[in-house]
N, C-alpha and C positions, 0 to 999 in steps of 0.2 A: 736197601736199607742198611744202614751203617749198625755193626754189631754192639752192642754193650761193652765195655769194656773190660778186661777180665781181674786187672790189675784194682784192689781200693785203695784209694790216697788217704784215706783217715781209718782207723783200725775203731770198731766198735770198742764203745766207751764201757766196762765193765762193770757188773751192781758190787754194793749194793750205792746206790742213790740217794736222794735228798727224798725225806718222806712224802711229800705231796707231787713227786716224781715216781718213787717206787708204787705208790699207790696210783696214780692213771696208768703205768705199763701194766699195775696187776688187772685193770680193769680192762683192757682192750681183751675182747672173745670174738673169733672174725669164724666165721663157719668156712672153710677154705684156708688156702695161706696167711700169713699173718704177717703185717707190716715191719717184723720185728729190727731185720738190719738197718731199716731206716731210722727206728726210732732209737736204735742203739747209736745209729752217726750223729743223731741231730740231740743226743743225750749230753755232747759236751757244750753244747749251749742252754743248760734248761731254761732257762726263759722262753728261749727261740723256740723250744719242742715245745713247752705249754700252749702257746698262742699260735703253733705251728697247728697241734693238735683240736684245739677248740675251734679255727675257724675249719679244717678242714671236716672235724664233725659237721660241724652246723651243715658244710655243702652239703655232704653225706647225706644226715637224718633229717634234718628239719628246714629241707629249704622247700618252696613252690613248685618246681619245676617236677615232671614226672621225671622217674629215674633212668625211665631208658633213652629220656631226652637229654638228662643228665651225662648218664655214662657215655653217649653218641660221642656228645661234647668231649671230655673228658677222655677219650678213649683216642680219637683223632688228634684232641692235644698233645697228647706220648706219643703217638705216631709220628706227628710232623717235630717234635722234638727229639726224634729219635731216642725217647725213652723209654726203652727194654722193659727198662720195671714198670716204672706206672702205668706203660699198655698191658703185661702181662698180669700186674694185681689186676689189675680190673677188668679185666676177659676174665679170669681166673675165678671172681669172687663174682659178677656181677651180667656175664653174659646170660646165664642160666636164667636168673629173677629177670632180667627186661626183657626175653623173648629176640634176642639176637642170634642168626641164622650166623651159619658158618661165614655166609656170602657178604652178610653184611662184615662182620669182623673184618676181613679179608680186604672191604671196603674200607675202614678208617684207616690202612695201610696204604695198601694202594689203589683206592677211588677216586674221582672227580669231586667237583661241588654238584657236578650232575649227573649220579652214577645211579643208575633206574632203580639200585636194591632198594634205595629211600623212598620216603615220603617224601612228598612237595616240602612239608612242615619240616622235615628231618634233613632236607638237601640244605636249606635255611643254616642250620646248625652247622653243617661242614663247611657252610661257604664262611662265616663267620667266624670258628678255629681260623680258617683259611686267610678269610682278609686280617685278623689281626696278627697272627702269626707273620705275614709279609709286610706288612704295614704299618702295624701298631696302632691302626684305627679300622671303622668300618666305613663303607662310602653310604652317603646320603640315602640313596638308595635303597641300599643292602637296610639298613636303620626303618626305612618307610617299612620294607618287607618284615622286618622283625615285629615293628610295633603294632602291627597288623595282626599278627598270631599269638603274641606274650601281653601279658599286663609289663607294666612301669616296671612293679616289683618281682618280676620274673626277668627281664631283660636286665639288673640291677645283675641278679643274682646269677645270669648266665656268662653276662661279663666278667666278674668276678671269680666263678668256678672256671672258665678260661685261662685268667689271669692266674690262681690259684696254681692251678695245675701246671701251667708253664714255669711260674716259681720250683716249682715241687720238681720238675724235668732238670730244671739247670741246677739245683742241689745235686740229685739224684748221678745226674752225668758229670760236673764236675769232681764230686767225691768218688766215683766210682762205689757206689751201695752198691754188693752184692746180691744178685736177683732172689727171690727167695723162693724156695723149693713148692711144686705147688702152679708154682706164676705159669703164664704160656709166655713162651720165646717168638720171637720173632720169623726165627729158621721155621718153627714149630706152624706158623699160624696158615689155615686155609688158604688155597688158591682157588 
């Protein structure tokens, strides 16, 4: 697994801010680490942070999909993007709430789409990180198997938090975001 980088290419953007800017950073309260160097790089585009931050809430809090099917997704996405941060926020903030063993973390790293820590339901998930991450689609198949287990608007919504997260990886790795204190590392994660 290829390290983070240690070097940032954009220097966090400085307050104070545009008001309905300064006012979402004062509202973000994360119990754990807190996404702050990100939203300090993605601060010199506010546009880009507003709408960067609203859909990534909606994944967050108000989407269909249960969270630990959420974060499965989500969590293998920064893995196979090799990104430090967004796997480590979210091991960091969200292992605890979805009942993720060590064995499983260790899995969205380095498992299979058929790595026995999973559910049938949950190998699903990896295999679909998996085929779109290589692909950039799912096979016909893989699609049957999804539509089988998710409603319409849960498959909608996991494609998307996929797609999301992969955005959120090639920021994250291209700027070089420093990881935030808190997060789990990569060096750091179970074997």
């Amino acid at each position: 697994m290829k390290e983070h980088q240690t070097m940032s290419r954009l220097s966090p953007r400085p307050r104070p801010y545009e008001p309905d800017l300064e006012k979402m950073m004062d509202g973000m309260r994360f119990e754990g680490p807190s996404p702050r160097n990100l939203m300090q790089a993605l601060a010199h585009a506010p546009k880009f942070l507003m709408r960067f931050q609203a859909l990534g809430g909606t994944i967050l809090f108000s989407g269909k999909l249960p969270a630990r099917e959420r974060e499965i997704a989500i969590m293998r996405t920064g893995a196979r993007t090799r990104s430090e941060y967004e796997w480590g926020m979210h091991v960091a903030l969200y292992q605890g709430s979805c009942g993720l063993s060590d064995a499983e973390i260790c899995a969205t790293l380095h498992g299979a789409g058929d790595d026995p820590v999973w559910s049938a339901r949950e190998r699903l998930i990896i295999r679909t990180v998996d085929e779109l991450h290589d692909t950039s689609t799912v096979s016909d198949a893989l699609w049957r198997e999804l539509a089988s287990e998710w409603s319409e608007e849960q498959l909608v919504e996991l494609i998307l938090a996929i797609g999301y997260y992969h955005m959120a990886a090639f920021f994250l790795n291209a700027v070089g975001v420093p990881l935030e204190d808190g997060a789990a590392r990569f060096a750091g994660a179970p074997t």
